[in-house]
C-alpha positions as a printed NumPy array, in Angstrom:
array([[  2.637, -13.494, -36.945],
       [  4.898, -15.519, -35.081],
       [  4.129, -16.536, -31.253],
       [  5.959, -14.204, -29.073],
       [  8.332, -16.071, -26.426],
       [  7.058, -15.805, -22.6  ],
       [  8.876, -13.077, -20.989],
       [  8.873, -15.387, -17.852],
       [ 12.157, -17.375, -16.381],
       [ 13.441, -18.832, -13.248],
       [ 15.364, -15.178, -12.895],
       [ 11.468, -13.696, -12.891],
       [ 10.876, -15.674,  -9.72 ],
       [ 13.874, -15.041,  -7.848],
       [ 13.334, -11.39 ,  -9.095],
       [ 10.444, -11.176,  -7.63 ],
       [ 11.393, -13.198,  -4.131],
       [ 13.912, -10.587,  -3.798],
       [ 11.637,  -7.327,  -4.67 ],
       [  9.092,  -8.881,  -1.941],
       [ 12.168,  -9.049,   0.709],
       [ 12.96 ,  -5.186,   0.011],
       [  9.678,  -4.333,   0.467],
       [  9.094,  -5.993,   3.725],
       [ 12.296,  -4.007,   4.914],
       [ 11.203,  -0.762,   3.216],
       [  8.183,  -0.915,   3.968],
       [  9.146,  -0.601,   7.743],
       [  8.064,   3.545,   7.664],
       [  3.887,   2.517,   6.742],
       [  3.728,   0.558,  10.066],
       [  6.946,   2.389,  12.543],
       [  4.47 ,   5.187,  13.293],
       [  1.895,   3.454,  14.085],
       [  3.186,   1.401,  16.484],
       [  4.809,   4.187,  17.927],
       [  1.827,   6.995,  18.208],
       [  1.066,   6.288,  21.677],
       [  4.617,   6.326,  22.877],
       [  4.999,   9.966,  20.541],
       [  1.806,  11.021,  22.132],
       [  2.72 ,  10.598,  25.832],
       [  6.55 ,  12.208,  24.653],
       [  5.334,  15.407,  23.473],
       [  2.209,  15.608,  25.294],
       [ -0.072,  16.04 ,  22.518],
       [ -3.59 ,  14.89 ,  21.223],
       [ -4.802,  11.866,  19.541],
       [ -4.904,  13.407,  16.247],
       [ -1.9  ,  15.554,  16.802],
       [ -0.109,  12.438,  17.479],
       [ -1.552,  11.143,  13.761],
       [  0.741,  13.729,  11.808],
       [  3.952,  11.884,  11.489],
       [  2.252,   8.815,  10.262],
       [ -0.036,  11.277,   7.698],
       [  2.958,  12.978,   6.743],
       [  4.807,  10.153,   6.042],
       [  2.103,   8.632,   4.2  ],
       [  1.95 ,  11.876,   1.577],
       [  6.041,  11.044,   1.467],
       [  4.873,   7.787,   0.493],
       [  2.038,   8.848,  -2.057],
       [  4.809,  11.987,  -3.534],
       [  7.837,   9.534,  -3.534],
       [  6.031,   6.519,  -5.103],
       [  5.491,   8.954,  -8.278],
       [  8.645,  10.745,  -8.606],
       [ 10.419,   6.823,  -7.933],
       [  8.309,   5.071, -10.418],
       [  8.878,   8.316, -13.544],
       [ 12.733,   7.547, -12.343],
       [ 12.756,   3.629, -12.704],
       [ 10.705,   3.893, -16.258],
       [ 13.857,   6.124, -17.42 ],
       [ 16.795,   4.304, -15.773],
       [ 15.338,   0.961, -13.837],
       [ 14.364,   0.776, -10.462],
       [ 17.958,   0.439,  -8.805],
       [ 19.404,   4.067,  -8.677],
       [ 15.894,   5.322,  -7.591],
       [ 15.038,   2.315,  -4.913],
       [ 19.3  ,   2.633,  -3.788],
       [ 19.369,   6.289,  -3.47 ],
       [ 15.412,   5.677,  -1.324],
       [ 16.861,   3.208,   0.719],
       [ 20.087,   6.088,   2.143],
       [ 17.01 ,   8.884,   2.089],
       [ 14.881,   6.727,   4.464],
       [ 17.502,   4.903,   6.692],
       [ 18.472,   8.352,   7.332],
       [ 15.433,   9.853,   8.184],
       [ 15.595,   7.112,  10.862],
       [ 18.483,   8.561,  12.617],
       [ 17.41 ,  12.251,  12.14 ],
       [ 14.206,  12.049,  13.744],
       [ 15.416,  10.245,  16.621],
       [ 16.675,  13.661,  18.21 ],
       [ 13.474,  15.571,  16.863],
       [ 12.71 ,  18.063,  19.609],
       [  9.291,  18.691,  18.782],
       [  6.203,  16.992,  16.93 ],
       [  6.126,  19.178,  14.119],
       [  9.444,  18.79 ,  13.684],
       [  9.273,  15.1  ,  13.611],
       [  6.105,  15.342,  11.359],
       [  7.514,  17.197,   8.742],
       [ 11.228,  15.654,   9.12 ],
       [  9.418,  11.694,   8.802],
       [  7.26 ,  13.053,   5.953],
       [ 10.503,  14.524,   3.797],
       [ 12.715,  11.66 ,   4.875],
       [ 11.087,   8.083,   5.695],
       [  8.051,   9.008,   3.488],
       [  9.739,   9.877,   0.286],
       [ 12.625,   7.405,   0.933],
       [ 10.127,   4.007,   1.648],
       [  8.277,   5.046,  -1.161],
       [ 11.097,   3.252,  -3.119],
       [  9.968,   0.01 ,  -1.68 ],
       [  6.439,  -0.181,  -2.297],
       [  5.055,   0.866,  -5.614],
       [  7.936,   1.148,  -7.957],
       [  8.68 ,  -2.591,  -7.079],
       [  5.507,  -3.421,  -7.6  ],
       [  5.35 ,  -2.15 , -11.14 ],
       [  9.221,  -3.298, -11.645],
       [  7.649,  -7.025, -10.766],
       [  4.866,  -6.513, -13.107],
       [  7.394,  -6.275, -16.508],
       [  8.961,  -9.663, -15.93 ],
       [  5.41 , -11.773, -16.056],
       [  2.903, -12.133, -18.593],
       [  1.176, -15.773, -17.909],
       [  1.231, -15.154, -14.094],
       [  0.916, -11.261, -14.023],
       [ -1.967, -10.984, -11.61 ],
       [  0.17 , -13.605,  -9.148],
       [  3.504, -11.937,  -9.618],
       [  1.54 ,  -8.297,  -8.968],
       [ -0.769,  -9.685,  -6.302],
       [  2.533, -11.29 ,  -4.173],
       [  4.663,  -8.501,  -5.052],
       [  2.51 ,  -6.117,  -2.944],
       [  2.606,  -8.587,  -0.266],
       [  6.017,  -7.117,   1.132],
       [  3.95 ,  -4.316,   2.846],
       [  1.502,  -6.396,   4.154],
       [  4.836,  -8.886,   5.281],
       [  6.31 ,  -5.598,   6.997],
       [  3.003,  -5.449,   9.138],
       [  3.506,  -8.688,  10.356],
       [  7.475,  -8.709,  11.009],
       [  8.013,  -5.265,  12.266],
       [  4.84 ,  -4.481,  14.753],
       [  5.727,  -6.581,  17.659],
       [  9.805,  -6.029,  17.094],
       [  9.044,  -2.113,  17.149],
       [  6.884,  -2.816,  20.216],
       [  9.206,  -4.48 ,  22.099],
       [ 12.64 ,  -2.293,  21.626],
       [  9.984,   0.89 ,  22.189],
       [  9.003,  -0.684,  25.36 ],
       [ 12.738,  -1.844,  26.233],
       [ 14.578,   1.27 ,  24.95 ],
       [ 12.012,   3.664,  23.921],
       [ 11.153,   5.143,  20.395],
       [ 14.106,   7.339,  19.754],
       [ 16.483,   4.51 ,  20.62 ],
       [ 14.358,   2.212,  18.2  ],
       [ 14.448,   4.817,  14.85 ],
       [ 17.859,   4.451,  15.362],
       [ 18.286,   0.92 ,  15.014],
       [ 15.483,   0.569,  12.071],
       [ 17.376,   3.328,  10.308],
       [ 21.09 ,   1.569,  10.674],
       [ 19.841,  -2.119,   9.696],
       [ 17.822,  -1.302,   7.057],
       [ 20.537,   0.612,   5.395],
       [ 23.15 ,  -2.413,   6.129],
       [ 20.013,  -5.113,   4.489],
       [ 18.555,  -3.353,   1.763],
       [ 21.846,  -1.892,  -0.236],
       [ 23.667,  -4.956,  -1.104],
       [ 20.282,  -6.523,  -1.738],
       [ 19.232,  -4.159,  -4.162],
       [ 22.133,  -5.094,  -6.518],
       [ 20.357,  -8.138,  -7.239],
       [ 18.141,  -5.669,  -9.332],
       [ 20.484,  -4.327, -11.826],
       [ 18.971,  -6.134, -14.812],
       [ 16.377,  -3.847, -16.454],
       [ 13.568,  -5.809, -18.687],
       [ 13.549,  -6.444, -22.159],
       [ 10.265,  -5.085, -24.147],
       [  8.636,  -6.841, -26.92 ],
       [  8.499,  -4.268, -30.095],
       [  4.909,  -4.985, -30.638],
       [  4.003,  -4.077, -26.873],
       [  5.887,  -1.121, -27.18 ],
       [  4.53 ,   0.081, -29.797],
       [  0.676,   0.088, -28.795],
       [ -0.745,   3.474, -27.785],
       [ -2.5  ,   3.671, -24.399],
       [ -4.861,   6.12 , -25.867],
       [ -6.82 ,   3.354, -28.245],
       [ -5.965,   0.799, -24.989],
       [ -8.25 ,   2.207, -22.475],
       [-10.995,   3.79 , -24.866],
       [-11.464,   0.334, -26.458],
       [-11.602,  -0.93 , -22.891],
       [-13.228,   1.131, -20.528],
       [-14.703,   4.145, -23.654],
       [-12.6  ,   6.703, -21.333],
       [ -9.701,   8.553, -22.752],
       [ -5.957,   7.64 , -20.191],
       [ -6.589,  10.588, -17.809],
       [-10.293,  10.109, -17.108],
       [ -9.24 ,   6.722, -16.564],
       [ -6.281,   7.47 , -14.307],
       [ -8.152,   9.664, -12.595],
       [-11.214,   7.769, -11.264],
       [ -9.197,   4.503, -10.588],
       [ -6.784,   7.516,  -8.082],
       [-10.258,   8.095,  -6.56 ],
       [-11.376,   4.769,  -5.863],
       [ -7.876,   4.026,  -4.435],
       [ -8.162,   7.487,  -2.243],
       [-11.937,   6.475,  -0.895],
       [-11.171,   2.428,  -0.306],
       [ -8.12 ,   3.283,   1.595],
       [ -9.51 ,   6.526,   3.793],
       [-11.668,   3.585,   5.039],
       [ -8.843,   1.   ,   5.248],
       [ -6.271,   3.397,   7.37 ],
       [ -9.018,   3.219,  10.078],
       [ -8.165,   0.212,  11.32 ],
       [ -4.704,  -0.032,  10.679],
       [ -3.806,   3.278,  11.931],
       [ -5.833,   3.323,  15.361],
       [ -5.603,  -0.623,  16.111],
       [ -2.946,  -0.27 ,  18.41 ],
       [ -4.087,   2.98 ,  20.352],
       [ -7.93 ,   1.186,  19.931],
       [ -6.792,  -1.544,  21.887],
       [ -4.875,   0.421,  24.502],
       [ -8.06 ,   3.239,  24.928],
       [ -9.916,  -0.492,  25.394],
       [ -7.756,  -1.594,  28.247],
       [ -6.398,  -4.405,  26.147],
       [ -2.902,  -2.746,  26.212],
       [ -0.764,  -1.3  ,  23.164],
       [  1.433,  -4.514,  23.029],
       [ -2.115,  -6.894,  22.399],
       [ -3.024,  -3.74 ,  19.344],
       [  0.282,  -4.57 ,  17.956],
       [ -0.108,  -8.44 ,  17.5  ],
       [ -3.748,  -7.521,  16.191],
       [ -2.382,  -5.799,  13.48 ],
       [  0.232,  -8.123,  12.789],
       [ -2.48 , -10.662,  12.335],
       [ -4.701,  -8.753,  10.087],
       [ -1.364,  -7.98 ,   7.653],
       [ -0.515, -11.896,   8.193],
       [ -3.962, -12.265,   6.53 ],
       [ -3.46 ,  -9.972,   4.196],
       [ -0.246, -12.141,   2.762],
       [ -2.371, -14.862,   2.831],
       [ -5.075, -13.257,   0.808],
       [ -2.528, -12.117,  -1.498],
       [ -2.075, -15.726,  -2.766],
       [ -6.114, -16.212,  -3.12 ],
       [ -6.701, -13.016,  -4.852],
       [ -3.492, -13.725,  -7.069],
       [ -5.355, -16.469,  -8.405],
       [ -8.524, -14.693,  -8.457],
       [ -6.744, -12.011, -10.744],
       [ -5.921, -14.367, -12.853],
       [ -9.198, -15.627, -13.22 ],
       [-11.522, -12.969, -13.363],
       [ -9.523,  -9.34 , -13.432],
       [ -8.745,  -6.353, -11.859],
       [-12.049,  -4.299, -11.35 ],
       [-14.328,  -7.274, -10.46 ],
       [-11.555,  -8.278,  -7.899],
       [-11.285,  -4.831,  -6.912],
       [-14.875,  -4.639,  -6.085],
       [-14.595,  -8.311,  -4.256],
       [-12.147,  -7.052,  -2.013],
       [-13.936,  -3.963,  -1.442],
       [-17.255,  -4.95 ,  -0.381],
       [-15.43 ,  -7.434,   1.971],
       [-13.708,  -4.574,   3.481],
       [-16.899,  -3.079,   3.583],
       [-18.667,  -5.81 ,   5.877],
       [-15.088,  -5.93 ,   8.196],
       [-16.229,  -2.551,   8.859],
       [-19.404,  -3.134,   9.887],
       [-18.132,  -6.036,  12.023],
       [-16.267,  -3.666,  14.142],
       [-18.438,  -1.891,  15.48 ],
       [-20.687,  -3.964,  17.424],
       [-17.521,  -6.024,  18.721],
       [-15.287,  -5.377,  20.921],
       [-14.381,  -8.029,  22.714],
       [-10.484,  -9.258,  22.256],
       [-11.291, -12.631,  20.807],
       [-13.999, -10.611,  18.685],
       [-11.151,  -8.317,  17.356],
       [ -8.581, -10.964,  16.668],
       [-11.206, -12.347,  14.342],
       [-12.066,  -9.438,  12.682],
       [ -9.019,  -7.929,  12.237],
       [ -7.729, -11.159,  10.089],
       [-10.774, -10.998,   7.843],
       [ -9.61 ,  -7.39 ,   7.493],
       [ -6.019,  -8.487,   6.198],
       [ -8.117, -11.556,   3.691],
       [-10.542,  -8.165,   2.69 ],
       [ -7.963,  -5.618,   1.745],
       [ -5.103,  -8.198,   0.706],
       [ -6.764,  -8.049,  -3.051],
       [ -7.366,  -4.426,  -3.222],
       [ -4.056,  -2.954,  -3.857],
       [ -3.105,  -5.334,  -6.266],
       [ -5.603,  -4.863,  -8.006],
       [ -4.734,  -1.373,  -8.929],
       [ -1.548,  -2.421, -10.894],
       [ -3.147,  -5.259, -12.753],
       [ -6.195,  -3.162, -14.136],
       [ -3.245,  -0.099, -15.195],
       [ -1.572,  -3.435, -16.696],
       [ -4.67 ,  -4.337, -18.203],
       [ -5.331,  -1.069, -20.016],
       [ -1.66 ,   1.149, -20.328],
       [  1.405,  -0.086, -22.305],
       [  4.162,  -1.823, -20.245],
       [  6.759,   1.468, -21.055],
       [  4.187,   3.638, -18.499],
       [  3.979,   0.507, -15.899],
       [  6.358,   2.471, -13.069],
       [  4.974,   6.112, -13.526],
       [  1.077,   5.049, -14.03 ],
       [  0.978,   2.054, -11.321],
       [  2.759,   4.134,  -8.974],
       [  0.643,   7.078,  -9.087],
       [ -2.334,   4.37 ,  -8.834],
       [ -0.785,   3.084,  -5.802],
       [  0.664,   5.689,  -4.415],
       [ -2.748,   7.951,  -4.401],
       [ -4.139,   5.06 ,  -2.141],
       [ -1.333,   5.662,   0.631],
       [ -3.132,   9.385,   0.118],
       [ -5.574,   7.888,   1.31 ],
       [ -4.402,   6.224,   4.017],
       [ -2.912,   9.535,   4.938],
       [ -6.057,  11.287,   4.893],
       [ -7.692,   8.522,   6.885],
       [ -5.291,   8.362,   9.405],
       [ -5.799,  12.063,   9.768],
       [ -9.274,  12.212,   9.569],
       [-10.228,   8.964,  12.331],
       [ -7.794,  10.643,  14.951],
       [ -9.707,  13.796,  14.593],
       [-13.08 ,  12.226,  14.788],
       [-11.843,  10.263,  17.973],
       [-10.885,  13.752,  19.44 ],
       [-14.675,  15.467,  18.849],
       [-16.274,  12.232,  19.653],
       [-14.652,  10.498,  22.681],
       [-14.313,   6.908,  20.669],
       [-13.543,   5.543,  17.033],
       [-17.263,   4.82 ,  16.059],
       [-17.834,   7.878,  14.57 ],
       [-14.233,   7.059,  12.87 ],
       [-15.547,   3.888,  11.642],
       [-19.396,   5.201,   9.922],
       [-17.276,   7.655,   8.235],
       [-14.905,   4.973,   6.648],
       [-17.347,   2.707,   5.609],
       [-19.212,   6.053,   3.896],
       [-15.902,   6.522,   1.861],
       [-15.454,   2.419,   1.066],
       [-19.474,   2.846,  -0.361],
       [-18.111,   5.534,  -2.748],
       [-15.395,   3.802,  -3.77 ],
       [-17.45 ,   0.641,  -4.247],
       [-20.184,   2.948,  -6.345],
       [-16.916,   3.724,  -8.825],
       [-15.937,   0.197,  -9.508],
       [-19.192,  -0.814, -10.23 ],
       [-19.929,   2.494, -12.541],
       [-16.47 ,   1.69 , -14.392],
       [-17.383,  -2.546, -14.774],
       [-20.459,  -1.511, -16.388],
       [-18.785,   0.908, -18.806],
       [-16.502,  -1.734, -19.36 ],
       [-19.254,  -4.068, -20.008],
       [-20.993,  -1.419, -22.371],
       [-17.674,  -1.119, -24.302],
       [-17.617,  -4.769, -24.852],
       [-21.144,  -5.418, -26.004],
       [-20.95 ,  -2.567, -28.916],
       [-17.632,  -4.161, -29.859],
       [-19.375,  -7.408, -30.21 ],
       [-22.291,  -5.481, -32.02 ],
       [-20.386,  -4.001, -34.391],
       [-18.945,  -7.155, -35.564]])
């Protein structure tokens, strides 16, 4: 059988530079809430966790949306879904600007910039994916960097038109340039990807038993709860930085550059763990970039000294910069390249569960407790689990490959 061409071209790069640029724009509704919460908190008068709900809500937007965009882009390409995402969220902007209430505001970011950002983050990740095949774990790995890029552009710009003009003001503005960026840059997407015959014609059913010995659900379904337990312990930190570092005395403005370093990590790690990909694979990555979550974890709570959590919070962002990746290379790995924006999206977009649920869950533990240690011990309990399920699913892997080897 003939060689098959590489699927890769200069348009593959600039393809990708300009799904990375979308996402650091769309990506503006994972990090606008948290930034905000103290400033919603003192608004409506509420509690810590309380206070968590938009940014939970929005995250389950993120998780439902990421599905429903990536079953959408497999059908008709990822520019009517990501367009139509783009109006949904830049609306949702304006709307909740005049939200009387908290649950209001909740529910409205949740239906609105959850569901609409969702176009931003996973779909384009899996959209990047079908353009590469020698570079696949790079393209992937930098492709997710646009969220981590949104952590480090938008925190201190939020920050400082909240503390200028407050948060209403500031939805406002996110909602009206985001909408004027990210339309006419989405046009530069309207090419949908050309699939080899014999790719398309594998079945992902012989794929992932021949891999992993576990039929496509199983499979789905224990990678969805790795991704829900790593990132329960991942939201921790990046949910409760900036109101950590104001409870400290530090001041919310200090929490905000924190976290803008630990996502400016996370870009760099991107570029490591691309390489690493590459190298050695999604699931022993996966489990690199957990266990070095793991220890960041541990880190914090003995330290809390400002210099102390500068330093930990960028070996946070070098930590979880190869986890999410990951995800989408190992579907790659084991699912034909026709499922790439339905199955990598629900991979991905289970983790933002995650980071819902651990948003939730650290500002209700800071509530019963009095301080985020108890929040911490729980989310490196949930980061063990997830590390026991990588290492259950690298040995079955491992298993699979030694009978193949014996039955030859």
């Amino acid at each position: 059988m003939p060689e098959l061409r590489s699927i890769e071209t200069s348009y593959s790069w600039i393809r990708l530079a300009v799904s990375i640029t979308l996402s650091t724009l769309g990506c503006v509704g994972m990090w606008s809430l948290v930034v905000a919460l103290p400033a919603v908190q003192a608004d409506f008068n509420v509690a810590r966790a309380d206070a968590a709900l938009p940014y939970t809500f929005t995250m389950i937007g993120f998780m439902i949306g990421g599905i429903f965009v990536g079953r959408l882009a497999d059908r008709f390409g990822i520019l009517p879904p990501l367009a139509g995402g783009t109006i949904l969220m830049s609306l949702g902007y304006v709307i909740t600007a005049t939200a009387p209430s908290l649950p209001i505001f909740a529910v409205v970011s949740g239906v609105t910039i959850g569901l609409g950002s969702a176009a931003s983050f996973a779909p384009l990740v899996a959209d990047a994916s079908l353009w590469f095949d020698r570079h696949r774990g790079l393209a992937i790995s930098l492709a997710t960097a646009g969220s981590s890029l949104a952590g480090v552009v938008w925190p201190p710009i939020i920050q400082h038109f909240i503390a200028e003009v407050g948060w209403r003001q500031t939805h406002i503005g996110i909602g009206v340039f985001c909408l004027a960026t990210m339309l006419p840059l989405s046009l530069l997407l309207l090419r949908r990807p050309v699939f080899h015959k014999p790719a398309a014609e594998v079945a992902s059913t012989g794929m992932t038993i021949q891999a992993v010995g576990l039929t496509p659900g199983v499979t789905q379904g224990l990678l969805a709860f790795a991704g829900l337990c790593c990132c329960v312990a991942m939201s921790m930190p990046q949910a409760h930085l900036v109101a950590y570092c104001g409870d400290l005395g530090y001041g919310a403005a200090r929490g905000a550059e924190m976290l803008a370093v630990m996502l400016g990590f996370g870009v760099t790690s991107r570029l490591i763990f691309g390489w690493v990909l590459n190298l050695i694979g999604g699931l022993p990555t996966l489990l690199l970039g957990s266990t070095m979550q793991a220890i960041a974890l541990v880190l914090y709570l003995p330290f809390d000294g400002l210099v102390s959590l500068y330093v930990i919070s960028a070996f946070f962002g070098l930590a979880q910069g190869g986890i999410v990746p990951s995800y989408a290379v190992i579907i790659r790995e084991l699912f034909p390249a026709q499922e790439a924006g339905f199955r990598v999206s629900l991979a991905i977009s289970v983790t933002l569960a995650g980071m819902a649920l651990g948003g939730w869950l650290a500002g209700a533990i800071y509530d019963w407790t009095g301080s985020y240690s108890a929040a911490l011990v729980n989310g490196i309990a949930w980061n063990v689990v997830n590390m026991a399920t990588v290492v259950w699913l690298l040995r079955r892997k491992r298993q699979q490959a030694v009978g193949a080897l014996a039955a030859v």
